[in-house]
RODO-2510 file (C-alpha; in nm, 4 decimals, decimal comma):
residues 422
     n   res          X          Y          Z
     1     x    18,2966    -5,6043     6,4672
     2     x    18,2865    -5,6713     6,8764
     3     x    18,5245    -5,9983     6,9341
     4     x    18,4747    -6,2118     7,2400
     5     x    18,6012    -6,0147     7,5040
     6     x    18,3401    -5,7559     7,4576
     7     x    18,0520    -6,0180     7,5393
     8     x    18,2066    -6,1903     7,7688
     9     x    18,2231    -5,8365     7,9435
    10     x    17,8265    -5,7845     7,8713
    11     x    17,7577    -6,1749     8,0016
    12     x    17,9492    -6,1164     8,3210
    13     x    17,7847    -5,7501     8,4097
    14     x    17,4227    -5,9599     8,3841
    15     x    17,3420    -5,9537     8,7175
    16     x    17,2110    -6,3248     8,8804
    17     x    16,8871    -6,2094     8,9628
    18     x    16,8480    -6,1385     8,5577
    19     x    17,0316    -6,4242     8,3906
    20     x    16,7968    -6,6173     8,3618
    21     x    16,6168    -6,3044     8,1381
    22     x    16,8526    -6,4433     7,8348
    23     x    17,0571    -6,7282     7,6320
    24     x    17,3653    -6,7753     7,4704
    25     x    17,3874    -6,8342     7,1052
    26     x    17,6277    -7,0225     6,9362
    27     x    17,5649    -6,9215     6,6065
    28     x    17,7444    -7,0535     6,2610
    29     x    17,7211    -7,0245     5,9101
    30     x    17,6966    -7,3805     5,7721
    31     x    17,8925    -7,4801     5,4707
    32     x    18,1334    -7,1459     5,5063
    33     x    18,4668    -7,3275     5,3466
    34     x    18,2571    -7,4292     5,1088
    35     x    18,1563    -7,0968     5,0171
    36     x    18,4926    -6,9328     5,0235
    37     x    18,6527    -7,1618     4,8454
    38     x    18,4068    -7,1722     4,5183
    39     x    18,3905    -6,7647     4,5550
    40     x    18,7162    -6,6462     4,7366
    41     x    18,8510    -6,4995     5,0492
    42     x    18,7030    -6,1380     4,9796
    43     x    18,3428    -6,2639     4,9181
    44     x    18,4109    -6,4835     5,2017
    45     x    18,4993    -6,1724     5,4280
    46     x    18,2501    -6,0314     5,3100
    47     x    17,9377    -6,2425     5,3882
    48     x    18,0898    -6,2743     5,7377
    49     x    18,0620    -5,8700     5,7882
    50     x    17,7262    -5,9246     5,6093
    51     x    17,5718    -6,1665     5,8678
    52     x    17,7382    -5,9516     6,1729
    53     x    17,5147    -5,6927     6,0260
    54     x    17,2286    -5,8452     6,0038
    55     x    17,1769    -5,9994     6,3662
    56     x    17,3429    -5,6405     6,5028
    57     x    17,0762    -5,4619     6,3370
    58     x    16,8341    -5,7147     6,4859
    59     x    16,9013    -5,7344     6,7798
    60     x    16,6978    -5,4809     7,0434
    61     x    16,8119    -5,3076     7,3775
    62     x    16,9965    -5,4685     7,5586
    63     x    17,1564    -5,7518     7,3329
    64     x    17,4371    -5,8150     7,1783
    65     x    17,6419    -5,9815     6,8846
    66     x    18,0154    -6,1094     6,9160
    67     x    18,2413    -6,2533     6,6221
    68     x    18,3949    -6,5290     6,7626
    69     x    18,6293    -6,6277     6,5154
    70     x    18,6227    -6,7028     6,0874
    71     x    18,2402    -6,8168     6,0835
    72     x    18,1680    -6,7908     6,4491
    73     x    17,9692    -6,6076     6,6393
    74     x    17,8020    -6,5339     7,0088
    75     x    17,4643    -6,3790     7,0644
    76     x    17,3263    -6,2532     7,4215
    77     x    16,9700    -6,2558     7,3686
    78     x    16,6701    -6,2082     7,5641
    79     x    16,5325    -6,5391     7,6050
    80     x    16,1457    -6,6346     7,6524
    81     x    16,1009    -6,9633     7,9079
    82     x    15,8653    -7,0798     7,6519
    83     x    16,0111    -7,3262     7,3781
    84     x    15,7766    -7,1699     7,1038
    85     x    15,8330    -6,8337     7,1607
    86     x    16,2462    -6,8547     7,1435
    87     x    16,1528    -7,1196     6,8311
    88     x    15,9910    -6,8424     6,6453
    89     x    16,2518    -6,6116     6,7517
    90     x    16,5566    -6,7820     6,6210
    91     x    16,3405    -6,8795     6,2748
    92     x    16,3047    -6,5233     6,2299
    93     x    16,6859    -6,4243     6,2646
    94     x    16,7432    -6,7315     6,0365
    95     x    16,5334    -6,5989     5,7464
    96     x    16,6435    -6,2185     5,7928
    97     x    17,0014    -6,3663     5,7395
    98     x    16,8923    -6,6258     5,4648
    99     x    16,6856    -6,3693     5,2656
   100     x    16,9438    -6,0615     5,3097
   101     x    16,8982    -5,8207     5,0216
   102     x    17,2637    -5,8361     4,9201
   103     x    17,2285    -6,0126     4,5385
   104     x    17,5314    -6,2479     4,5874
   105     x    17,3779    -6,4437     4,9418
   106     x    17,0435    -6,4207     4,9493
   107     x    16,9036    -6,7665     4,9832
   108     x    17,2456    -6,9131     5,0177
   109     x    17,2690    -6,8622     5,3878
   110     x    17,1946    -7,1085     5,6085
   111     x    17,3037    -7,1238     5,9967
   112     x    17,3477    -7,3153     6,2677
   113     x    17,2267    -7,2089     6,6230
   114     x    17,3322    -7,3948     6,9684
   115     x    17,0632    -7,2351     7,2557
   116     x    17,2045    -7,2049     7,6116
   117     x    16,9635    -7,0528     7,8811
   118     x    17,1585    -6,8964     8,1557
   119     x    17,1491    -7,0154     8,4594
   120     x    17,3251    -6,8067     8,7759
   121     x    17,6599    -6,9201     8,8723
   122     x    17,7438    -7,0678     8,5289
   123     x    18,0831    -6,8581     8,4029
   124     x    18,1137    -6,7411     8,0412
   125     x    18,3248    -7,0233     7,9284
   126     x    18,0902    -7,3069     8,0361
   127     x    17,7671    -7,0974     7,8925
   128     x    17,9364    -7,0888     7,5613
   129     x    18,0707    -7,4842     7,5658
   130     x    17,6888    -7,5683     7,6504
   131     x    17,5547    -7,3378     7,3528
   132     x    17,8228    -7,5216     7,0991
   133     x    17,7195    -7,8644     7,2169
   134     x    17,3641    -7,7720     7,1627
   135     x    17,4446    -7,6879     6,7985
   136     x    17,7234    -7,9608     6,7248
   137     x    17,4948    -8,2030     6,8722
   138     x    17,1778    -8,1713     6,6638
   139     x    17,0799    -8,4985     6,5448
   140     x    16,9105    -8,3336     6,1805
   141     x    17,2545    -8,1003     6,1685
   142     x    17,3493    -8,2458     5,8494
   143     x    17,0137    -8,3417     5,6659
   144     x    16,8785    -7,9014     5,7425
   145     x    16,9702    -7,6150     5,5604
   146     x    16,9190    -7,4683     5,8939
   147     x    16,8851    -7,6099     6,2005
   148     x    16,8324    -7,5403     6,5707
   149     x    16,9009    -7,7259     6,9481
   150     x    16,8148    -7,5747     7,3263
   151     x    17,0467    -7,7202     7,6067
   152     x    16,8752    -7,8670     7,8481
   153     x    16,5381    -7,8691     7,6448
   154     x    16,6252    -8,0755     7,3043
   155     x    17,0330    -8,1809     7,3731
   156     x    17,2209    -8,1912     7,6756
   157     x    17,6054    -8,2926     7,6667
   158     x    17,6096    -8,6805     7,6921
   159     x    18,0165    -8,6281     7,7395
   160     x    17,9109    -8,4796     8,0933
   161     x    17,6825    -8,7336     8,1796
   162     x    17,9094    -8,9830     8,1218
   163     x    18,1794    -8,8564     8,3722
   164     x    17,9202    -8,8152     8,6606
   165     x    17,7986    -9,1333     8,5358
   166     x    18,1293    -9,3369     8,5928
   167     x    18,1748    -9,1786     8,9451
   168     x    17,8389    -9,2622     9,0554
   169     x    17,8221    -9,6413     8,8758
   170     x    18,0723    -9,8329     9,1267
   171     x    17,9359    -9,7170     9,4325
   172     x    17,5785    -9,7617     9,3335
   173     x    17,6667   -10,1627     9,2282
   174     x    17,8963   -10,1602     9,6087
   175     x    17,5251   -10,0832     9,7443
   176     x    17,3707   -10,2805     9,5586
   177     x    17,1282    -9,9986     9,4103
   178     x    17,0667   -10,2536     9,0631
   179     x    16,7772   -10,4766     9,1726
   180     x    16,7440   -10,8003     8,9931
   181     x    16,3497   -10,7877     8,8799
   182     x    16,2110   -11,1098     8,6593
   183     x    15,9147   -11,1482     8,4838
   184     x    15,7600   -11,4478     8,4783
   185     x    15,6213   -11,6527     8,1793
   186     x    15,3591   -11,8328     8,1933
   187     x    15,2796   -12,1606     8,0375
   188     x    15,0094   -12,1791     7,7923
   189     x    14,9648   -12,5672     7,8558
   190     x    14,9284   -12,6010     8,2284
   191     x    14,9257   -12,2294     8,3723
   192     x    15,2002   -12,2958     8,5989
   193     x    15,5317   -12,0457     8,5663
   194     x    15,8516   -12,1965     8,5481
   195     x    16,0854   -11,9688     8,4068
   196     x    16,1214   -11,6112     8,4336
   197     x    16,3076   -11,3246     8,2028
   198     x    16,6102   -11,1264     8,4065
   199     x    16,5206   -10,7353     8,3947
   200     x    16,7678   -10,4871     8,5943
   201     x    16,5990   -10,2246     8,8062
   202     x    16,8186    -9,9290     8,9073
   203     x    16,6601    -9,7950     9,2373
   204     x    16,8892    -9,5124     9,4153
   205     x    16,8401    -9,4166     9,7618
   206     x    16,7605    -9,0405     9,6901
   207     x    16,5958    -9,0424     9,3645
   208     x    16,3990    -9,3648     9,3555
   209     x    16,3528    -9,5774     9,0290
   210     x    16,5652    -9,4517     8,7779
   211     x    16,4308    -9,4765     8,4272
   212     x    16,6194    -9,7617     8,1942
   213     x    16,5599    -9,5457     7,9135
   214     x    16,7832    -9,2360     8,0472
   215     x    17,0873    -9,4296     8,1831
   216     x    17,1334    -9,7852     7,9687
   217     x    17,2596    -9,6287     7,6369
   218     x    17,5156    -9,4325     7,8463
   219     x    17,5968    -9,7689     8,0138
   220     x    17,6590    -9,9103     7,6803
   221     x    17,8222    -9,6570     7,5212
   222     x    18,0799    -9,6134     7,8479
   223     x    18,1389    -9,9491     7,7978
   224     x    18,0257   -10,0345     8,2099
   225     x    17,7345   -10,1924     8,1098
   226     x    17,9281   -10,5074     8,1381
   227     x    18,0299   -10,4475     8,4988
   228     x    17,6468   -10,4056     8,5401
   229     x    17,5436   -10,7396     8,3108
   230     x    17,8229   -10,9083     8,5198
   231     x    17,6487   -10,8333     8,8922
   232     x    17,2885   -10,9076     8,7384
   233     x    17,3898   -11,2557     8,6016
   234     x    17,5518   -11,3294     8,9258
   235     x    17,2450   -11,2131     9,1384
   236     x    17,0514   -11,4946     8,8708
   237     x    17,2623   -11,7653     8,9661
   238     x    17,2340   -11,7165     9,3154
   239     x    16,8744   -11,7146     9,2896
   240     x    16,8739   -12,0201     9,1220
   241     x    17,0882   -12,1895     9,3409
   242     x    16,9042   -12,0701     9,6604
   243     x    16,5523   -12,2130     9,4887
   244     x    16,7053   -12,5259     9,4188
   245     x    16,8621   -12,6184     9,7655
   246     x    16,6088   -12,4499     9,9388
   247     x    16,2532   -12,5886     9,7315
   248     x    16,3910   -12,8340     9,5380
   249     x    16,2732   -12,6527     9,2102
   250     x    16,4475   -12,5743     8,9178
   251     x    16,3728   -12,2755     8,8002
   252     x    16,5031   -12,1251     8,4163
   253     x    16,6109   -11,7211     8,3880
   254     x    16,6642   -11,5661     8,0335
   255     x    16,8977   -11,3361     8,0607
   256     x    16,9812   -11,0591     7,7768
   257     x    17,2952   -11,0218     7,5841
   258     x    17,4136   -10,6503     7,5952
   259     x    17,4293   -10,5451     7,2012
   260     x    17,6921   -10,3093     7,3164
   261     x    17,8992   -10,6479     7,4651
   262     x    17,8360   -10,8816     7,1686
   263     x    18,1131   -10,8187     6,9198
   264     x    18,3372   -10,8484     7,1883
   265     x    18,5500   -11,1715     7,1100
   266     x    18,6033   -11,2580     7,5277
   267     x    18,2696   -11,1271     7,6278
   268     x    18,1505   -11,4842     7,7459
   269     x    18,4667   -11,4525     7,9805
   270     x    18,2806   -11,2902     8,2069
   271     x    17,9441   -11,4867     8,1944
   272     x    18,1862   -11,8062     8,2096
   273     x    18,3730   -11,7072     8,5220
   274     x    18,0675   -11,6276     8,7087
   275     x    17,9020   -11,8990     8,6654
   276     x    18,1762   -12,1070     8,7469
   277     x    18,2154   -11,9602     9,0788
   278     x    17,8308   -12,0294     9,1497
   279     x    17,7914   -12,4153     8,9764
   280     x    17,4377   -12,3367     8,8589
   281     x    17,2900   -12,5793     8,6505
   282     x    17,3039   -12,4824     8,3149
   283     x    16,9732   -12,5913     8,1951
   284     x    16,8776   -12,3544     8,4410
   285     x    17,0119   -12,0563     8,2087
   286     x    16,8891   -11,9406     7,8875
   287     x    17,0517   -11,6049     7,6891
   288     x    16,8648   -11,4023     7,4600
   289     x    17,0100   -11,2158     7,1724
   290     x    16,8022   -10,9179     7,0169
   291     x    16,6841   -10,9449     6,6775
   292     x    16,8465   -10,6471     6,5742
   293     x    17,1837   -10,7734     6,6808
   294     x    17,1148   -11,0361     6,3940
   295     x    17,0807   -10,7714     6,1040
   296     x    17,4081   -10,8368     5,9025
   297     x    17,5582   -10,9975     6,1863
   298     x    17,4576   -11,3958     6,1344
   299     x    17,7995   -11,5620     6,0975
   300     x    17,8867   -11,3621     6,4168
   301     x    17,5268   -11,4888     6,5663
   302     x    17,5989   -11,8380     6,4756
   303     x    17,9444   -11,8434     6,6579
   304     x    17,7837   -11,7224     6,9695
   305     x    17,4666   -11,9783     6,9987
   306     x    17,6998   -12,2448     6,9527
   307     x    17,9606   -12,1125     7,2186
   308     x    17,6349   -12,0965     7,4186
   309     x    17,5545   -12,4452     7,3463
   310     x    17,8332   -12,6146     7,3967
   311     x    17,9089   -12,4836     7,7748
   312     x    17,5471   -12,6162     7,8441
   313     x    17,3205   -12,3008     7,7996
   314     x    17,0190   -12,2540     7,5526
   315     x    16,9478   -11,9410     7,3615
   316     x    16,6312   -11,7425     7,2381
   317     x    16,6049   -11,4601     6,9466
   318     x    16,4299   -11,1852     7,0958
   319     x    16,1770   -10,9434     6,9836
   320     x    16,1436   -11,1454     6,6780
   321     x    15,8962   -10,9642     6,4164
   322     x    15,9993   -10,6363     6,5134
   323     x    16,0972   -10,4977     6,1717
   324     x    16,4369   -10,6589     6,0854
   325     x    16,4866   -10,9602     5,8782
   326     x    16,5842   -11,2952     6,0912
   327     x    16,5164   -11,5966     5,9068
   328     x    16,8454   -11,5895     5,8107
   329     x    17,0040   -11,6874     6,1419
   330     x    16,7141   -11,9498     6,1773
   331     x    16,8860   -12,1458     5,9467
   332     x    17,1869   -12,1258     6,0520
   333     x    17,2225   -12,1107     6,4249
   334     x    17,0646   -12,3497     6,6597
   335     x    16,8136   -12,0802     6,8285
   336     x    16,6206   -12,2903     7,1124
   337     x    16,3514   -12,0301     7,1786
   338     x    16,1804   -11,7851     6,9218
   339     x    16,0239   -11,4806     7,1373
   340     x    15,7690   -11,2819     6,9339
   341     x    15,7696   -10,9209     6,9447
   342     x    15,5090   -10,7561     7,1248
   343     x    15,4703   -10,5171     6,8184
   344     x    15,2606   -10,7865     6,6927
   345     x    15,0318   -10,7959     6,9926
   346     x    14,8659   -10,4509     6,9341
   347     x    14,5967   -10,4920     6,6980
   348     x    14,3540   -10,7861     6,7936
   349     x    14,0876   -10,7630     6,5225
   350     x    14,3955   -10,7771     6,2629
   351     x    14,3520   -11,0503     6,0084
   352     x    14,6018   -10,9786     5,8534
   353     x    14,8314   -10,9827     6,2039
   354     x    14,6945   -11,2842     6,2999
   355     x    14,8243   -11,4823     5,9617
   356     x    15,1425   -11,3737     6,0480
   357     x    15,1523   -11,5023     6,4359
   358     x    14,9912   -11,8165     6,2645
   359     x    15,2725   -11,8304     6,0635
   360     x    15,5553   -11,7558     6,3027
   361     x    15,4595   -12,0006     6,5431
   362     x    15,3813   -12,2811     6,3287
   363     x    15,7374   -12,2198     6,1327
   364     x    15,9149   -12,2463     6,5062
   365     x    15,6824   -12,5640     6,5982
   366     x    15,8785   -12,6889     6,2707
   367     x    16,2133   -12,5918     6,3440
   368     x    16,1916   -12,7532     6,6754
   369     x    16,1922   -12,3791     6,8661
   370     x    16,0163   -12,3076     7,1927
   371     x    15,7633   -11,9764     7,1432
   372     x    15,7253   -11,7363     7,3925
   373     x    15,4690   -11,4565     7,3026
   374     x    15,6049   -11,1184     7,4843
   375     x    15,4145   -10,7903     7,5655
   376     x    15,0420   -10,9411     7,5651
   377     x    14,7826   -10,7390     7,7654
   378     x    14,4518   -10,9251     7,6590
   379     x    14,2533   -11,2267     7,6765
   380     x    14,1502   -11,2236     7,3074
   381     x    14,5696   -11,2831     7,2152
   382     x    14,5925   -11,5273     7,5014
   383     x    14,2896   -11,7803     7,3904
   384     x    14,4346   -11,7004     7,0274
   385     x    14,7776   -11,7703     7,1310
   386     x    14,6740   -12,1571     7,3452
   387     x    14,4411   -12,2219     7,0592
   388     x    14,7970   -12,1887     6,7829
   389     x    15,0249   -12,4322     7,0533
   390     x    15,1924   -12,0965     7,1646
   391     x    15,4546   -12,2298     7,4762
   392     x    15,4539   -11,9179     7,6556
   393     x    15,3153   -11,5624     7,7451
   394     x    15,5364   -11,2907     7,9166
   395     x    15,2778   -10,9985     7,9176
   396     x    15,1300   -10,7854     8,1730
   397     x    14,8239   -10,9611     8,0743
   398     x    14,9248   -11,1569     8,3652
   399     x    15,2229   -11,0402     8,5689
   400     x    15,4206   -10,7287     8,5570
   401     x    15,7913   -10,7655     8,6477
   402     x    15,8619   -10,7901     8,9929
   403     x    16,1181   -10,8073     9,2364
   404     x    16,2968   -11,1635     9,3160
   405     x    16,1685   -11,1893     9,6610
   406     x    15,8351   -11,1719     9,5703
   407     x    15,8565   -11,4038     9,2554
   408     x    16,0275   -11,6478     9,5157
   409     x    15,7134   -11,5867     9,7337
   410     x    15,4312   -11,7038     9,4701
   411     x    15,6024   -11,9182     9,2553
   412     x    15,8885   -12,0629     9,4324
   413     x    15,7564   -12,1131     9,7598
   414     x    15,3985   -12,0623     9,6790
   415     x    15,3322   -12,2160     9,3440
   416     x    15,0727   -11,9756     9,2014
   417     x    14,9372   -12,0438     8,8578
   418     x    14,6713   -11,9140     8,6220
   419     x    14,3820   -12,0933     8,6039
   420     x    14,2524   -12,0090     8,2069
   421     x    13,9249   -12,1076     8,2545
   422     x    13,8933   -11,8127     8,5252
***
């Protein structure tokens, strides 16, 4: 069997203009100690000659098959820049090695297969680190028989990310790239809009609006999503402050509790010290924690509403009615505002949905909890909503979020409000 020097010799005579003709394989037999140790070394030795085999004799002109080490292998394979094509490719090679003919594998076989298209100027070493993470870090690896990943395409390594992601994080807060955005809610009663939710915008100078989706669970998982939380709440209370001694008006922001930051103990250290620096009001704050914080987490819940309460803030369950079970914590934590998931706002001619925003509502009416209705895009939920005693809609059915200047603009300084009847 060829060993690793012999591809890396074959990778490195590819020249540039053709790499990108072919991947790297990390390939792996899944289960393999299992295997040996149920039917011994010398079957074990065997099926690992028995796979070489198989992908060597598969393999056409001008590709190649490497065992790395025990159950590891490398495969330099003409690669189609078409996902299908290379899908069908690799399911093939997986059922010529899962169906060999030899009595004592066949349909015992199964592999694991890590997809690296080369790029030019990418060395042998990092082409075979990105094929292993693209096999290590399949999602379904442990639920498949057999299972498949393309770098770049299905995985990428999040480790990566994360170090270009620390030394880009500091100097993008020092410019102040994260944009405090709010987005207002409006009151069902009187039209006028009062209070606001806190979003955080991340707008670099080269590439423009970043998506939240790409970037936030890296900033939780790197744990610098409170240096991020910290500069947004700070940018809040100097909004506040400016409105108040410049208008008059006070103004309420909800801001959200990181799920990453709530088990921390001192996490309301931070919030704490910043807002004793600034002296906002504290009726002027209110901090929402995500219904899906609450699953199995209520005594933990109840510790931190009443922390909340006591320095002065309110609170709000968010995204309530998303799928997790909350009434739990209603009972025992002194939730001011209930905010109804927007998964509830989707099918208008619902009965059925419309029972259970009946019932939501009038249980928080009860309980002595604010409602605001989130995510609502149409008139039909918004005359539903004022004719149940709803407080509040945040919904682009009347205002995306926005930057704080302009919210300052129309509802600070201009005092814009909906008129229903229009």
């Amino acid at each position: 069997m060829r060993d690793e020097a012999f591809i890396r010799e074959k990778y490195e005579a590819l020249p540039d203009a053709e790499r990108w003709q072919y991947a790297l394989i990390s390939l792996k037999i899944k289960r393999f100690r299992t295997f040996n140790r149920i039917y011994g070394r010398e079957a074990g030795d065997a099926l690992i000659e028995k796979v070489y085999e198989i992908v060597a004799g598969w393999l056409g002109e001008g590709e190649y098959i490497a065992h790395i080490r025990v159950d590891y292998f490398n495969v330099l394979l003409r690669f189609p820049r078409e996902f299908n094509p290379i899908l069908d490719k690799i399911i093939e090679l997986n059922a010529c090695i899962r169906d060999m003919d030899d009595p004592r594998f066949h349909g015992r076989v199964f592999c694991g297969f890590g997809i690296y298209p080369l790029e030019a100027g990418v060395d042998f070493y990092t082409a075979q680190y990105n094929a292993d993470v693209a096999r290590t870090e399949c999602p379904e690896r442990e639920f498949r028989n057999s299972h498949m990943e393309v770098y770049g395409v299905t995985v990428e390594d999040k480790d990566a990310r994360y170090y270009d992601l620390i030394d880009i994080i500091k100097p993008a807060l020092e410019r102040g790239d994260f944009k405090l955005y709010l987005q207002p809610k409006v009151d069902l009663r009187t039209g006028e809009v009062h209070s606001a939710e806190a979003l955080m915008r991340w707008i670099d100078p080269v590439r423009g609006m970043l998506n939240l989706g790409d970037f936030l669970p890296m900033l939780e998982e790197t744990g610098l999503i409170g240096d991020v939380d910290g500069y947004l709440f700070e940018q809040v209370c100097k909004s506040i402050n400016r409105w108040r001694e410049v208008y008059g008006k006070k103004i309420q922001i909800s801001v959200n509790l990181s799920a990453a930051l709530f088990n921390f103990r001192d996490f309301f250290k931070v919030y704490r010290g910043v807002h004793k620096r600034y002296g906002t009001p504290t009726e002027c704050i209110e901090f929402e924690v995500l219904e899906s914080i609450v699953l199995n987490e209520v005594e933990r819940v109840r510790h931190v509403v009443n922390e909340l309460k006591d320095y002065g803030f309110t609170s709000a369950l968010d995204d309530f009615g998303s799928g997790y079970s909350s009434y739990s914590v209603l009972t025992s934590a002194e939730i001011h505002t209930l905010k109804i998931d927007r998964s509830l706002f989707r099918h208008e001619e619902d009965e059925r949905e419309r029972i259970i925003i009946r019932h939501i509502i009038q249980t928080a009416r009860e309980l002595g909890m604010r409602t605001v209705a989130e995510g609502v895009e149409t008139q039909g939920y918004v005359d539903y909503l004022r004719s149940l005693g709803c407080d509040y809609i945040q919904g682009y059915v009347f205002y995306k979020p926005m930057p704080v200047d302009e919210f300052e603009e129309r509802f600070v300084r201009g005092d814009e409000k909906v008129h229903f009847e229009h």
